[in-house]
Structures are given as C-alpha cells and as structure tokens.
Residue, then its C-alpha position, 0 to 999 in steps of 0.5 A: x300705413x302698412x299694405x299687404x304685399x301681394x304678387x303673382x308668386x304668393x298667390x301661387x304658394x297660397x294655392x301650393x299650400x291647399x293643395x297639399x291640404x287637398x291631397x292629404x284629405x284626398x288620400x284619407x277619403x280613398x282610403x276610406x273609400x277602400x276600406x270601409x273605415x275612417x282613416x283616422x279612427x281616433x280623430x273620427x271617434x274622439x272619445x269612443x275610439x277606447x271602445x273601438x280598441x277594446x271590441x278590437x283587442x277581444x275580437x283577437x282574443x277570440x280569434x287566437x283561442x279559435x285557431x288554437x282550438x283548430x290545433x287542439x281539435x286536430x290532436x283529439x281527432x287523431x287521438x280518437x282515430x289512435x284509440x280506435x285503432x288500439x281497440x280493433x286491434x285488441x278485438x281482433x286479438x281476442x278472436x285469435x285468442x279464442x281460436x287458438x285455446x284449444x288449437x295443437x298450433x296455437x301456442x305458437x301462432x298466437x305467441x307470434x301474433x301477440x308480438x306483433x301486437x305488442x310492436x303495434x301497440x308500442x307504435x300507436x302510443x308512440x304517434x306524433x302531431x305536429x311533433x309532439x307525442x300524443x300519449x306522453x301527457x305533458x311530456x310532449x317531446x319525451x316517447x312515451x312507450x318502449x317496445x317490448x320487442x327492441x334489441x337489445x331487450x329494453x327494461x320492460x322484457x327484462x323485468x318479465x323475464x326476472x320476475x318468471x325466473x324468480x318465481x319458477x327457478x328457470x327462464x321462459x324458454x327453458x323445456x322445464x317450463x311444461x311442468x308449471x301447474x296451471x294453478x301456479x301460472x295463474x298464481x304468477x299471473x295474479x301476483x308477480x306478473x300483474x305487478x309489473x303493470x302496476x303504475x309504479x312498475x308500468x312508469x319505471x320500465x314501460x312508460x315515459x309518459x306524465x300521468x299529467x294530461x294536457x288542458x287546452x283553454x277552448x274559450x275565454x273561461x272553460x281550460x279542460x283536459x285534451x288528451x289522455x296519457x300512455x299510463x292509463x289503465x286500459x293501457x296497461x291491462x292491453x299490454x299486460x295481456x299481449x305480453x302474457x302470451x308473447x313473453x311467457x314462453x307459452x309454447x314450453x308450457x302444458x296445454x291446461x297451463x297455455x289455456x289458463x294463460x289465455x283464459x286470463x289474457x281474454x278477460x284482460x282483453x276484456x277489461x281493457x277494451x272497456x277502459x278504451x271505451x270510456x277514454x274514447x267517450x271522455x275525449x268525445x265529450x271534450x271534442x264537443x265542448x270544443x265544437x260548441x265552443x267554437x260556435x259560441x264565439x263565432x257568435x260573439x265574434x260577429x257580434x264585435x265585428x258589426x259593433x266595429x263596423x257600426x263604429x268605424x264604417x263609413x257610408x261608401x256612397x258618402x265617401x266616394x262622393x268625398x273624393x269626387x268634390x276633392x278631385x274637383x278641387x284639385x282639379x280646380x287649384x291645378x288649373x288656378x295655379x297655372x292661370x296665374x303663373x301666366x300672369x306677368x306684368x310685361x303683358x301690360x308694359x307698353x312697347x317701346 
C-alpha cells in the first residue's frame, strides 16, 4: 500500500502555487477593470475574435484616410486662399489699367505696376505646404513658375523679347518702337505673343509644372483631384496679360498703340478672372466632397467603435467585483501560508 506524503512544506508549495494562479487572474481582472476590455480578447471570444479583428483593422483604415483628409483639406484651403489672392490681384490690376489708358503717365506707371504684378503672381504659384508646392501638380518638389523678372533674364523674358524683335526688327526699349501701328501690335499680340503662352511654349520656358493634378482618395472608394496646376489657362492668360504691359516697352510706344496694348490686356484680364473663378469653384466642390466625407466616416466609425466595445467590453461593476473576490483570495492564501508555516511538530514533542 502506498500513502501520500504529506508535510507542512507541500502544503505550502500547494498554496505558492494558486496564488501565483491567483495573481495572474488578479492582474488580468484590473486590467479589465482599467480598460474597459477583456484582457484576452481571443480567450474571451473564442470564435468571434476574427470579427473583432477585422471591425479593428477597418476602423484604422478610417481612421488613417481621415487624417490623411486633414492634410488634403489643409492643401485646398491654402490653395483657395492662393486663388483668391491671384484674383484680387488681377482685379486691382484691371482698375489700374483703366485709369492709366488715357493718363500722359500711364504708360510708365502701369509698366512698373505690371512687374510687380508679375513677381507676385510668380510668388503665389510658387507657395509651398508642408514642403510641397501647391501649383506643380504631381511634381510637388519641382518650383513650378520662373519669374519673369529674375537676373539674369530667364527663358520666358528672353522668348518675349525674341519674338518683339522678330516681328519689328529692333527690341522693346528701342526709340523706333513709337512707330509700330496700333494694328500691327494687335497683330503681334494675337500671333507671336499670344503663342508664347500656348501650353507647349508656356511648359518649355514659364512652368515646370505637371499638367497631371494630385487625387487624394477621401474615403474608402471616392480618389478625386485635389489641386490645380500652374499650367491651367487662367494662369497663362493672367501672366499673358502682366507681361503685355511689363515687357513690351510700352513706354516707347504711340499712345493709340499703348492703348491697344491695354485694351487687350483688359479683356485678358477678363477672361482670366473668369478661368480663377471656376478653378475656385471646382476645388469648392472638392473641399465638400472631403467634408462630407469625413462626416460619413465619423459615422461609420462610431458605428465600429460601439460594435467593438459590444464585443470586447466589460461590465465594470462585474469586473471590479472580480478584483474585490480576488483580493479576498489572496488575502486568505497569504494568511494560510503563514499558518501553516508555523506549524512544526516540535510544538508537540515532549519536554524532556
């Protein structure tokens, strides 16, 4: 017959062991208790923890195209804010135009104003966020207009300059310039001038730009454009018209010539303010298709978040009832332990 060896050291391995059993629930129970949660969310579920994962993985989904759309709405807000500048701009110009056609100092002061104009213009589709350039389409790092007015005179100044003397035999500045016919200017402008804002030209010695805008994907199946690039008409025909009056040497020329020059320059004005207005109106709809975006996945969002918490939450009155019964255990192994480790047999040997 075989007996069980019993003694005071294995009864107090035995309760070593359940409270080690003990603590480890009691650190998952207050772990509960802090979060909210299961500790063990595929213990706790068994089979429905794939669900749980996948609600997990599409919340983040969410959550990542969201802040990506707080990017993409910073972009278009700036870009907007660009937009409007260029128009008031261009609207300020066309005033000063008007004042100056038939003014004996015009030619002078709105061929200054003209070159700031065109350094301003250069600088606001020249704007950056976050390091990329707003008007370069996908060639974010690439700057996409060169100032007409830089030294040494880049390509665009250049082209213009060529093309005046090929078509009147002497430069902008030269005094033989009163003589051109208001009729040949408006040929010039029409023809060879016009022709260097064409997109070919425009792209070989004003712009750097892609005439591929960026799409941003706003939500799990709408990818739409979210900027406009520097090559767009509105664009050209404003920088036509600034470099009408800032490069063509109006000062040398008669005054019905100067006035034909401005006369064009109005109405590219014109159109040009047009072309900014339905750019602002497209990225108008595009900054609401973001917001109304973003509201739909607010939605869907706390939609996951309560299906989550159905799943994985925790009644907290439950759980802190958990701990409390688990403390009492261990309180109750402590005080064991030590009662029997007290227990020794020479407390009943006799005394000799």
């Amino acid at each position: 017959m075989k007996t069980t060896f019993i003694s005071t050291s294995a009864l107090a391995d035995a309760n070593r062991a359940t409270l080690a059993k003990l603590q480890a629930r009691l650190a998952d129970a207050q772990k509960e208790v802090t979060t909210g949660r299961l500790a063990d969310v595929g213990l706790g579920l068994g089979y429905r923890a794939g669900e749980s994962v996948s609600l997990r993985q599409e919340h983040a989904r969410l959550t990542a195209i969201t802040d990506t759309n707080a990017s993409v709405s910073t972009r278009l807000d700036a870009t907007q804010g660009a937009l409007k500048g260029l128009a008031a701009a261009a609207q300020s110009f066309l005033g000063q135009l008007l004042a100056a056609r038939t003014s004996d100092t015009g030619p002078r002061v709105i061929q200054g104003q003209a070159q700031s104009a065109l350094s301003a213009f250069a600088d606001t589709l020249n704007t950056t966020v976050n390091g990329a350039y707003l008007f370069a389409g996908i060639n974010a790092d690439v700057k996409p207009v060169t100032d007409y007015n830089q030294q040494p005179p880049p390509a665009n100044a250049q082209a213009v300059g060529s093309a005046f003397a090929a078509a009147f035999g002497f430069p902008q500045s030269d005094p033989g310039a009163a003589a051109i016919a208001p009729a040949d200017m408006q040929t010039f402008l029409d023809g060879a001038f016009a022709g260097l804002f064409d997109p070919a030209a425009w792209s070989g010695t004003w712009s750097a730009a892609s005439d591929q805008n960026v799409k941003s994907r706003i939500s799990t199946n709408e990818l739409i454009e979210t900027s406009v690039n520097a090559n767009a008409a509105p664009f050209r025909k404003l920088a036509s018209a600034y470099t009408m009056l800032a490069g063509l040497g109006v000062e040398s020329l008669g005054q019905g010539t100067y006035q034909t020059a401005v006369d064009t320059a109005v109405r590219t004005v014109g159109e040009a303010l047009n072309g900014l207005t339905d750019l602002q109106a497209g990225l108008g709809t595009a900054q609401e298709r973001v917001k109304n975006a973003n509201d739909r996945m607010s939605i869907q969002m706390d939609i996951m978040t309560n299906h989550i918490g159905a799943l994985e939450g925790v009644d907290p009155y439950e759980a802190s009832t958990k701990v409390s019964s688990l403390l009492t255990q261990i309180e109750t192994a402590y005080a064991m332990t030590a009662r029997i480790q007290k227990l020794t047999l020479l407390n009943y040997l006799p005394l000799a």
